[in-house]
C-alpha positions as CSV (number, residue, x, y, z in Angstrom):
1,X,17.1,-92.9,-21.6
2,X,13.9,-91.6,-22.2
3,X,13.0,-88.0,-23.5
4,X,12.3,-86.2,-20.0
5,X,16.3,-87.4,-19.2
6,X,17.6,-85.8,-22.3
7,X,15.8,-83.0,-22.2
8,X,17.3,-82.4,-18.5
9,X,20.9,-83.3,-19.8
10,X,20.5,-81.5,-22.8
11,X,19.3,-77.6,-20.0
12,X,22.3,-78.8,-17.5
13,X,24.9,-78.5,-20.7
14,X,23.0,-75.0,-21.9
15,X,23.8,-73.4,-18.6
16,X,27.0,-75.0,-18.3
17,X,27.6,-73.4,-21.5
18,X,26.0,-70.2,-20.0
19,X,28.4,-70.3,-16.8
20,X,31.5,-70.8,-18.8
21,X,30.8,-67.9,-21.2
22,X,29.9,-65.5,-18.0
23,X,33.6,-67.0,-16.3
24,X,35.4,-66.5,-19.8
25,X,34.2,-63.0,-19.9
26,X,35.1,-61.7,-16.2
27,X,38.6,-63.1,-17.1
28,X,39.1,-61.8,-20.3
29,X,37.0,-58.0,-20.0
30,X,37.7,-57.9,-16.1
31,X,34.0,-56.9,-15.2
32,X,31.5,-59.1,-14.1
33,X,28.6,-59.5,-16.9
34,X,25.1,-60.1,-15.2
35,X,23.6,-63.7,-16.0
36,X,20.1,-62.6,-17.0
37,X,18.5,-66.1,-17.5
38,X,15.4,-64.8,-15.9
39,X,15.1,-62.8,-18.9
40,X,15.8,-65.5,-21.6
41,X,12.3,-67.3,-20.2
42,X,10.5,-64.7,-21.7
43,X,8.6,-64.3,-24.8
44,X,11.3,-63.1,-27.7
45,X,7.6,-63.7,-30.0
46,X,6.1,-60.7,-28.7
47,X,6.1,-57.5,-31.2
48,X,7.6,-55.4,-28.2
49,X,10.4,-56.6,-26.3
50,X,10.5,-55.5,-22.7
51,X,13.7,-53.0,-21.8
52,X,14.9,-56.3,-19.8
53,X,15.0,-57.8,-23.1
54,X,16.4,-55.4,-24.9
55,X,19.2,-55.0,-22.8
56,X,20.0,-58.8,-21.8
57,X,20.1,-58.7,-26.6
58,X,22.5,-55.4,-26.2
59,X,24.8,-57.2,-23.6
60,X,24.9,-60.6,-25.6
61,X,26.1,-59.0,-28.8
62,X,28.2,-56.5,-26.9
63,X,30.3,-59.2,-24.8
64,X,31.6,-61.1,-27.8
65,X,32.2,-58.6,-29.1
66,X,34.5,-56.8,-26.6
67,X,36.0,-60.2,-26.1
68,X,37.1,-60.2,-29.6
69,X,38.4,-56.8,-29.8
70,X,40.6,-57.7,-26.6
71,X,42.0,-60.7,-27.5
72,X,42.9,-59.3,-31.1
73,X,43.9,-55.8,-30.3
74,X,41.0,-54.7,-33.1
């Protein structure tokens, strides 16, 4: 297997991962969170984050977060 192969394997299980959180989410919160991948692609370097990017950070703290409070009646 050479390093283009396992770099391919290695994105297809990171949106796998990505897809699984999103389903585990509209099951558990019963609202459908917005996959902002387009967003991810961007420069988290820059000194100012774009509102996109800022919000895609809010909602991937946010989720978990609701998910937990759910599931353990916090």
């Amino acid at each position: 297997m050479d390093l283009r192969t396992s770099l391919v394997v290695v994105e297809r299980q990171r949106v796998a991962a990505r897809q699984a959180e999103l389903r585990l989410a509209r099951a558990i919160l019963l609202w459908r969170a917005r996959n902002q991948s387009c967003v991810q692609m961007e420069n988290w370097e820059e000194e100012h984050l774009s509102f996109e990017q800022i919000m895609c950070a809010c909602m991937d703290a946010f989720i978990p977060f609701e998910m937990a409070r759910r599931l353990f009646g916090l």
